[in-house]
C-alpha positions, 0 to 999 in steps of 0.5 A: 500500500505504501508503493501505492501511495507513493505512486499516487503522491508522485501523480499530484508532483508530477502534475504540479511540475506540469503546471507551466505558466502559458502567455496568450497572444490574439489580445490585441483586438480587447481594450485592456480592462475586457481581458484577464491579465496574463498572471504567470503561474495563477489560475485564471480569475475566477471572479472575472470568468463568474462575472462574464457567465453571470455566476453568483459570487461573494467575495470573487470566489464561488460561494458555495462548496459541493456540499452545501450545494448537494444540501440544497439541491435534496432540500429543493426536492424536498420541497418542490415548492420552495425557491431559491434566489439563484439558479443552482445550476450556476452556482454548481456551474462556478463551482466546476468551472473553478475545480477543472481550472485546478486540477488541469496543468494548462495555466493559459489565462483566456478572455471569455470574450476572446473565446465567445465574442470576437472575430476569430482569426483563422489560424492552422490546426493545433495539436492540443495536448495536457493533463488533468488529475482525474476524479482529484487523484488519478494523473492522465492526459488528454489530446485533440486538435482545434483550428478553424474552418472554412466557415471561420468557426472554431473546430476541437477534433478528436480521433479515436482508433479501436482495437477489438478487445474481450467478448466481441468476435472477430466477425463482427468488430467491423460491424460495430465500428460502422455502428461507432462512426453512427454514434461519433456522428450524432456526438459531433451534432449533439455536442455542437448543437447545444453549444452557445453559438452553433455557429461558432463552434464545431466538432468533429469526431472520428472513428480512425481505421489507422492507429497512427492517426489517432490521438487514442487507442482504445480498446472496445469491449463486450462486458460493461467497463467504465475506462479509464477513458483513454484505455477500455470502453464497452459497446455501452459506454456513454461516448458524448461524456466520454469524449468530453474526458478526452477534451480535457473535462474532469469527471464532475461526479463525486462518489469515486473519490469517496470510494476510493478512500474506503477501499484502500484507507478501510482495507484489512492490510492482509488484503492490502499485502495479497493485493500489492502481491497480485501486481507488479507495478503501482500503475497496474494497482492504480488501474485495479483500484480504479476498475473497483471503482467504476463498478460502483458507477454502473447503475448510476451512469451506464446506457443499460439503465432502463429506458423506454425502449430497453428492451430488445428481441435480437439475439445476443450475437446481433446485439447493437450498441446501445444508441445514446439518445435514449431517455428515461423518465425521472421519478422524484425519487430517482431524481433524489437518489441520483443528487444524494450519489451524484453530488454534481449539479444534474443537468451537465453531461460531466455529472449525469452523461445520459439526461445532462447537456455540456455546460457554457464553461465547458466550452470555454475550457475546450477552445481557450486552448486555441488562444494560447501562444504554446499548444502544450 
């Protein structure tokens, strides 16, 4: 277990060497008091970023913790008809916006106005690459690419290439790699459609043929796995929130973390010493650890929740993937139960990934990177 600890005590050291201060260029088309200052190796403001997405704020920072809003939020549905004098989805939305921000290694310090607002000026594709401490603790990476197209409208492109991986047959693999360009597809629509300005952002995913084109490698499985993002999905796993991992999101969900101090913190060290015997390196226990951790988020996040049309008549050896604009209706107590699991603000896609939309700011996450002076 020590090993372990060790191991995940370098993730956050390395990350924090990761942190380089990056200048931004394109800021000559602001007036000085509509940017945010380039402020070396800060954070960007919080305070300015609230106060263009219209946040609650006290004191410039965002006043509540995930906490008092998770208490808020199960005494509003305790009392549908009692209010609130803000929206709680900004408020969970300043809040993530602020957490992201920290554990991502970009510092880049970009307008929203510069991202939102302004003439974009036509630039080559980037090769965007960082890193992000996953669900708090968990060091991994993220690429795509951003440029501009024809239209003028910014464009964040991601290239995935799946290897065939445990219960699918050889047959059958080129069969659901058609039905994962499908899904790519209605990806790309739904992530730029619900954007703030459809016209201004774009996206494009691709299901590559060729893993040297790819700025993943995956490998696709039968059997439901929740990741990591970058290494295993199943034909069940929830694409549109996952590729928004591979964009640099941070998982907004709270329980993992709480999970994962009670399997390794509560565990008797017998079970610890036999564990660390099983693996031979700390990555291969930290990829166990977080295998045992995603197995809890299964009912909650999975595409085999029930839905309306869940269930099917094919055989198993024609079974489809299953197709991500399924609803299921909530019932206030499934409602409850998620939020009390969940503590993340419901309606963002990085919280719920099958009933939630992407978020303003995480858009602003996404391109700000187009605005920096260094693409790493």
């Amino acid at each position: 277990m020590g090993s372990l600890l060790g191991g995940l005590l370098g993730t956050f050291l390395f990350l924090s060497q990761l942190s380089v201060a990056l200048a931004c260029d394109g800021l000559d088309d602001y007036e000085k008091k509509d940017t945010l200052e380039v402020l070396g190796f800060s954070r960007p403001d919080i305070e300015k970023l609230g106060r263009y997405f219209k946040y609650p704020l006290r004191d410039g920072a965002c006043p509540y913790d995930r906490v008092s809003l998770t208490e808020m939020e199960l005494d509003r549905l305790e009392h549908p008809t009692k209010t609130y004098r803000m929206d709680l989805q900004s408020a969970w939305d300043c809040y993530f916006l602020n957490r992201n921000l920290n554990r991502n290694s970009r510092t880049c310090d970009v307008s929203p106005k510069l991202v939102f607002d302004q003439a974009i000026k036509p630039f080559q594709r980037k090769k965007i690459e960082g890193a992000i401490a996953y669900l708090g603790f968990y060091y991994k990476t993220f690429k795509y690419d951003l440029y501009t197209n024809k239209e003028g409208a910014l464009v964040a492109e991601v290239r995935v290439y799946f290897k065939r991986g445990e219960g699918i047959p050889e047959k059958r693999f080129p069969k659901l790699l058609e039905q994962m360009d499908q899904q790519f597809w209605q990806a790309e629509a739904y992530w730029s459609e619900r954007s703030p300005n459809y016209k201004r952002f774009k996206f494009r995913f691709k299901v590559v043929r060729d893993p040297k084109q790819a700025h993943y490698n995956v490998t696709l499985q039968k059997d439901y796995i929740r990741g990591p993002y970058d290494q295993y999905w199943s034909i069940k796993t929830a694409i549109r929130h996952e590729l928004g991992h591979m964009m640099g999101l941070d998982e907004e969900y709270h329980h993992t973390r709480e999970y994962f101090r009670e399997y390794l913190l509560d565990k008797p060290e017998d079970e610890t010493k036999k564990n660390s015997d099983e693996n031979n390196s700390d990555q291969e226990d930290s990829n166990s650890i977080l295998d045992k951790i995603t197995e809890t988020t299964r009912d909650i996040f999975s595409n085999e929740r029930k839905t309306e049309d869940s269930k099917s008549s094919k055989a198993e050896d024609e079974e489809e993937l299953n197709v991500e604009n399924r609803t299921y209706k909530r019932t206030p107590e499934s409602t409850r139960d998620d939020q009390y699991v969940t503590q993340c603000g419901l309606n963002s896609l990085m919280c719920d990934p099958h009933s939630g939309d992407p978020r303003p700011y995480h858009y602003y996450l996404i391109f700000r990177r187009a605005f920096c002076s260094s693409a790493h």
